[in-house]
Structures are given as C-alpha cells and as structure tokens.
C-alpha positions as CSV (number, residue, x, y, z in Angstrom):
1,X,18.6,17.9,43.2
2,X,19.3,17.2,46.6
3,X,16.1,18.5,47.8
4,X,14.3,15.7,45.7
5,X,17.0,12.7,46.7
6,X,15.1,10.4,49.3
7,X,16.2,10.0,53.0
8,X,15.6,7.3,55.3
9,X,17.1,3.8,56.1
10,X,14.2,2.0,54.3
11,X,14.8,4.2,51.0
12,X,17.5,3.4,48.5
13,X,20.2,6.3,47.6
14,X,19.3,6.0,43.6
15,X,15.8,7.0,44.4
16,X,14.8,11.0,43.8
17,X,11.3,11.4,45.0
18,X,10.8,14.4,42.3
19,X,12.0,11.9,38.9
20,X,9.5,9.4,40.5
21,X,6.6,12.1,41.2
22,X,7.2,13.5,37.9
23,X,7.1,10.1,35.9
24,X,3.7,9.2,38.0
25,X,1.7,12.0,37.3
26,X,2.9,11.9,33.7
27,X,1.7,8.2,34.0
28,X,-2.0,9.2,35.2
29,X,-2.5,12.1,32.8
30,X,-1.9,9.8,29.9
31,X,-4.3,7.1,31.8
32,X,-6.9,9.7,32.1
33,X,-7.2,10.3,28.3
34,X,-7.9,6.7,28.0
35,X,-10.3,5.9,30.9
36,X,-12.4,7.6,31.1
37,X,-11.4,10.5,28.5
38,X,-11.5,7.9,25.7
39,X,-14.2,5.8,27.1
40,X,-17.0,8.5,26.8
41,X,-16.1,9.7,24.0
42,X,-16.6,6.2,21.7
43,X,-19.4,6.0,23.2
44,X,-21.0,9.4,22.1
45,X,-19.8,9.7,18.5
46,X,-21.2,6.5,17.3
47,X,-25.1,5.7,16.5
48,X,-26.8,4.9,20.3
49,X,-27.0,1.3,19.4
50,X,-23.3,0.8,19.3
51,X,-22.6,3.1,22.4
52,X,-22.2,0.9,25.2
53,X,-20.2,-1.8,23.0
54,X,-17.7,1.4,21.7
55,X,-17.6,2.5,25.2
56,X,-17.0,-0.8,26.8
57,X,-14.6,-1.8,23.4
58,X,-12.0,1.3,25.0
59,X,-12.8,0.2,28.9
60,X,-11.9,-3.4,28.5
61,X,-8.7,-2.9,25.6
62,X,-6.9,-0.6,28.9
63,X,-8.1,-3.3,31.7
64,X,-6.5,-6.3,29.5
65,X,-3.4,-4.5,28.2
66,X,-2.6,-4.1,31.9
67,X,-2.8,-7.8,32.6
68,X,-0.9,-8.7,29.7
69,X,1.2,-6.2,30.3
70,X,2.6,-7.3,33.8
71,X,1.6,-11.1,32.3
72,X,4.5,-11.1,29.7
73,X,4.4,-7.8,27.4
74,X,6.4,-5.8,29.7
75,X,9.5,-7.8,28.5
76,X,8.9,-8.3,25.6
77,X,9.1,-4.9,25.1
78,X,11.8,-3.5,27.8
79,X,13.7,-6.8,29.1
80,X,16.4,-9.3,28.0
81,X,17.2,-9.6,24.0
82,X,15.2,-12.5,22.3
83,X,15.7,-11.0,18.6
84,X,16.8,-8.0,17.5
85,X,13.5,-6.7,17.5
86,X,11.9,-8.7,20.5
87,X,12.5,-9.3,23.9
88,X,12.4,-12.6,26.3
89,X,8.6,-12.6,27.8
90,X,8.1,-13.1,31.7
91,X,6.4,-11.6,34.0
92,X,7.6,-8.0,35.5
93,X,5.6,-9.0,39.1
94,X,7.7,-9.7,42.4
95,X,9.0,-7.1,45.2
96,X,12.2,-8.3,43.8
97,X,11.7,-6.7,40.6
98,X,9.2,-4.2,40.8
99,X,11.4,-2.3,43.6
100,X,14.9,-2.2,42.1
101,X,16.1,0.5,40.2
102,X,14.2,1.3,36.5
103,X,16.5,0.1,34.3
104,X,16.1,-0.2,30.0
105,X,18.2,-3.5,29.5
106,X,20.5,-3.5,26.1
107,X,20.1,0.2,25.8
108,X,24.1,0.7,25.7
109,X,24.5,2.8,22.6
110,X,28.6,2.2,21.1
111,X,30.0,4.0,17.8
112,X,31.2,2.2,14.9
113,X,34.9,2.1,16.1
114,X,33.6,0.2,19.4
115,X,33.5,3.6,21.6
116,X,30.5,4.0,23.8
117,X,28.1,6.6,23.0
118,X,25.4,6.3,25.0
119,X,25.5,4.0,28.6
120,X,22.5,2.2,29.5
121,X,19.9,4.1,30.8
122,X,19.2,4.3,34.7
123,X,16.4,6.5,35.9
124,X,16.0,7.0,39.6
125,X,13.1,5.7,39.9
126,X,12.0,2.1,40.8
127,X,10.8,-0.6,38.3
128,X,7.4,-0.5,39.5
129,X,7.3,3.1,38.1
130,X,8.4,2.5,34.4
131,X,6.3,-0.4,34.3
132,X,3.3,1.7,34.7
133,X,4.2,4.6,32.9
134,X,4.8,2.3,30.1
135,X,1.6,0.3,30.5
136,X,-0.4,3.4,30.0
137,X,1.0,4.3,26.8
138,X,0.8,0.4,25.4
139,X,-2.9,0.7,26.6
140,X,-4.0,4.1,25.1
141,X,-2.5,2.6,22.0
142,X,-4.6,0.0,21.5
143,X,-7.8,2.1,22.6
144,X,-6.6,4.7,20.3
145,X,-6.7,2.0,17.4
146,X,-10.5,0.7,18.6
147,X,-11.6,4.0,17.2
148,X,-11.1,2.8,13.8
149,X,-13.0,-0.4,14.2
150,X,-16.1,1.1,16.0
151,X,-19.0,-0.5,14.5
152,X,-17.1,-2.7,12.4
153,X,-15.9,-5.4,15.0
154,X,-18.2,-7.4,17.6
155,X,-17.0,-7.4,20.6
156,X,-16.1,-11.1,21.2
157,X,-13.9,-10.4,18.4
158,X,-12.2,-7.0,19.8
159,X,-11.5,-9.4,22.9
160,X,-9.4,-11.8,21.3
161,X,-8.1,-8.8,19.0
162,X,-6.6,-7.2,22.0
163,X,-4.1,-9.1,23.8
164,X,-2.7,-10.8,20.3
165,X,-2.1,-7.1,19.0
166,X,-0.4,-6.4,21.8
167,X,1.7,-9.1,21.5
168,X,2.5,-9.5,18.3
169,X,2.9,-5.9,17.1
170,X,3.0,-3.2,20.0
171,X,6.4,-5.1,22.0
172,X,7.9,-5.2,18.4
173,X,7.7,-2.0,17.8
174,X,8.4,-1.2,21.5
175,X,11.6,-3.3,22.0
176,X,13.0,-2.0,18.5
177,X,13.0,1.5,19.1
178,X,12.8,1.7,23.0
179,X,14.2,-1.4,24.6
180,X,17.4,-1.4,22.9
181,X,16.5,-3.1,20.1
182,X,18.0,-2.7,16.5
183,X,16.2,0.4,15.3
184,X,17.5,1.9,18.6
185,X,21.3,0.5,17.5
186,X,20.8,2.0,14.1
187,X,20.1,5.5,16.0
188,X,16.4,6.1,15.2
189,X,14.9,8.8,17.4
190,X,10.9,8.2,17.8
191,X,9.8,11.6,19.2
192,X,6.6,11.2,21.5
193,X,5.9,7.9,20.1
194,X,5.7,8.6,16.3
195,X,6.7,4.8,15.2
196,X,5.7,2.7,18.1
197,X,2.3,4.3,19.2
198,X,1.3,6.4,15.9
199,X,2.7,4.6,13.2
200,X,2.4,1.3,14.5
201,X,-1.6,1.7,14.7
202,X,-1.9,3.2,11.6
203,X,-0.1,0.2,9.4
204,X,-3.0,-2.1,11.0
205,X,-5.7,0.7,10.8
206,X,-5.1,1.0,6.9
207,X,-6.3,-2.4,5.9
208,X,-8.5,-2.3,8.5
209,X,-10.6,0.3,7.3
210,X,-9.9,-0.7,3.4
211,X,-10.9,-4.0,3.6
C-alpha cells in the first residue's frame, strides 16, 4: 500500500494514487459502454429511419445526466439526509468540494443494541472521483432504459423524459440503497447494481412497453 500512498507537499496523506487509478479507469470503462458502445448500437438495430434519433436518444440521455448530475442529482443521491429515501439537492461543483476526501454521508451502519457495525465509509480518493464514477453509472442507466422506448418516443419528449427520471426515480433508488438511506439501514446488499440500476429501469420499462 505504501507504494500507491501519494507524496508531495501539494498532495493530501488520505490520497492512494492506485484506489484513485483504479476507481477512474473503472469509471471510463463503464462510460465507454454508453458513449459510444451504446450509441452505435441504437442506432443499428432499429429501421434506418429511426437511426440517428436512437443514436442521438443514447448521446444526449449521458451528456444531460452529467449536467444534472453535478446540477443537483449528485446529492440527492450521495449527500445530506432529506427523507429516508432522498437526499438534500445542491450542487457537488467547487475546488472546495470536489478535492476533499470521497466521503458516503449517513453511511454509519449501528446494530439494534446501538453498537456500531459498519463506520462511514471513506475511500482515499477525492470527491471529484466518486462523483464521476457515480455519474457514469446514473447515465448508462438511463441510456440503458432508451432502449426500450426506441421508436416509441419522439425525441422532444425523451428530452424532457430524461432529467425528470433522473430525478425523481434514479436518486431514490440511489440514496436508499447507496447513500445511506433506509434500505441501506435495513441491511439490503444491491450486488452490481441489481435494485438501483437493473431493477429500477425495469419497474418503468414494464408499463412502458405494455401500455
């Protein structure tokens, strides 16, 4: 580990260069599936009349989730307890913020008899970094549920679709199971996204595709 701890007087002890490498490259590889691995993709499987709209439908859900993501989604998934299943929104921009120490706010985990279990979680990495990595999985999840509605919604339609989804569905999910909200309390383990990301979609994609 000591190999991987950064050195320097303009680098912070908590930081280990490998966690942070690690988390990054994890963060692109999961970006490239969406843009453009996703991208060309919708726009080959459908008739050639609705290819550019498909392809364009996967390019623009990724480019808005990141602006609502650093907008307010960010914390309303990972920040400050609003409701038991939401956090407070604001906006994770700022040198302040962005190059403190990653952090997973209300994540301290206690037994019934008032022990601690679990402390709250702090990776040694820097803010900046967990907001990414979890911006690309918030985004893919969104592009992942545009495959269901390919040729079935216009895209003025899939614009305003986008950021309210996000909103309104993906930081609940998010701050319940991740953020320290009460499904994380209750001790729910959501192996490689099964509720928030896989789940999540498919409640919306059901009616969706029914209706």
């Amino acid at each position: 580990m000591a190999a991987y701890k950064a050195t320097g007087p303009a680098v912070p002890e908590w930081l280990n260069k490998g966690d942070n490498a690690w988390q990054m490259i994890s963060a692109t590889f999961v970006g490239l599936q969406s843009v453009p691995g996703l991208v060309i993709l919708y726009g080959s499987i459908v008739k050639k009349k609705w290819a550019v709209n498909s392809a364009f439908m996967a390019l623009y859900a990724f480019a808005a989730v990141v602006l609502c993501w650093v907008s307010w989604a960010y914390k309303m998934s990972f920040g400050d307890e609003l409701l038991p299943f939401w956090g407070r929104a604001g906006p994770a921009l700022g040198q302040k913020f962005l190059l403190k120490e990653a952090a997973l706010p209300n994540s301290t985990h206690y037994y019934q008899n008032g022990t601690l279990e679990a402390p709250m979680m702090a990776p040694l990495y820097p803010m900046a970094t967990m907001v990414w990595f979890q911006c690309v999985f918030a985004a893919i999840t969104l592009i992942l549920l545009a495959g269901s509605v390919l040729g079935r919604m216009s895209f003025k339609a899939w614009m305003l679709f986008v950021p309210l989804w996000l909103t309104f569905s993906y930081t609940i999910g998010a701050f319940s199971l991740w953020g320290g909200g009460f499904l994380f309390h209750w001790g729910v383990m959501d192996y490689s996204g099964g509720y928030v990301i896989h789940l999540l979609r498919g409640l919306l994609v059901s009616p969706l595709l029914t209706g």
